[in-house]
N, C-alpha and C positions, 0 to 999 in steps of 0.2 A: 525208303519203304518199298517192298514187293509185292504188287498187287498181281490175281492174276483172275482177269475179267472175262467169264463164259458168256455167251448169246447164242441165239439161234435154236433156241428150242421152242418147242409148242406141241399143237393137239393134228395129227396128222391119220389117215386111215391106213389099214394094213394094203401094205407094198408100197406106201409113197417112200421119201424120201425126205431127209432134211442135212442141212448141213450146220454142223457147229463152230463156234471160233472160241477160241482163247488168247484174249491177247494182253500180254503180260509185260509190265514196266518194274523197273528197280532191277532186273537181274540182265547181266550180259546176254542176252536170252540164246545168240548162237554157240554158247560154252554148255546151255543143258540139255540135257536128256529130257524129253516131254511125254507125258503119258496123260490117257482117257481110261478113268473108272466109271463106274455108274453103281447107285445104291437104288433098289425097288423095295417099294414099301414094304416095312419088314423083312429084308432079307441086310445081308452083309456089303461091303463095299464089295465091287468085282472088277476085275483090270480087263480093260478094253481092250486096249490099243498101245504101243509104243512108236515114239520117230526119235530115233535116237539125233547125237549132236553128229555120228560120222554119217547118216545117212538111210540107216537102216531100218526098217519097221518089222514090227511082230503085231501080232492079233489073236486076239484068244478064238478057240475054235468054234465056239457060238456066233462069234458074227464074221469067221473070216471067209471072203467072196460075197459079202454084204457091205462092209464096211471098208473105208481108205482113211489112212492118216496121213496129213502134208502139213510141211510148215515155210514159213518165210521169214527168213529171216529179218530180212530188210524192215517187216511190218511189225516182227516181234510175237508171230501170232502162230499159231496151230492150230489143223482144224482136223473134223472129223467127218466126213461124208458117210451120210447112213443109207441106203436105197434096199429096197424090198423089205422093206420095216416088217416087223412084227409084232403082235400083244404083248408078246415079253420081252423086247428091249423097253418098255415102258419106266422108267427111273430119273433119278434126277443123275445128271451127266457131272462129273467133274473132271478140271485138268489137274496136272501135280508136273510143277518142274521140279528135277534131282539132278545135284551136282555134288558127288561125294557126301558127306553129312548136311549139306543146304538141301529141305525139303518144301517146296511151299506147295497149297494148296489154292483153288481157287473154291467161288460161293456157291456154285453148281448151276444149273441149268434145265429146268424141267423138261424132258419129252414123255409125252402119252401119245401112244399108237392104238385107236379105238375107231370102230365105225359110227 
């Protein structure tokens, strides 16, 4: 069975920083492709971030020079460093590993960024 278990979110003030994790069991996890979306109340799912399986990351332009993606293998995990937060990264965070048609999703993760 493929579980894939976010933490690290919480209620933080504009410019802090939080870090998230994802860590995932049931999939070879150094064969996928790992990615961070975030959905805000009432709005659509939105792609974060990617750490691919050869090494490579992308960031969508909202949060990129805010945001890092890093993964480890060994721990099976992925994470996502947010710093200089904002009111509207505010959403709940998820991961999603992809490995050709295997897609799984994780349960999400709250962040709110308010003073």
């Amino acid at each position: 069975q493929v579980q894939l278990v976010e933490s690290g979110g919480g209620l933080v003030q504009p410019g802090g920083s939080l870090r998230l994790s994802c860590e995932a069991s049931g999939i070879i996890f150094s064969n996928y492709d790992m990615y961070w979306y975030r959905q805000a109340s009432g709005k659509g799912r939105e792609w974060v971030a990617t750490s691919t399986r050869d090494g490579n990351t992308n960031f969508a332009n909202s949060v990129k020079g805010r945001f890092t993606i890093s993964r480890d293998n060994a721990k099976n995990t992925v994470y996502l460093q947010m710093n200089s937060l904002k009111s509207e990264d505010t959403a709940v965070y998820y991961c999603k590993a992809c490995r050709g048609p295997n897609e799984y999703w994780g349960q999400g993760t709250q962040v709110m960024v308010s003073s």
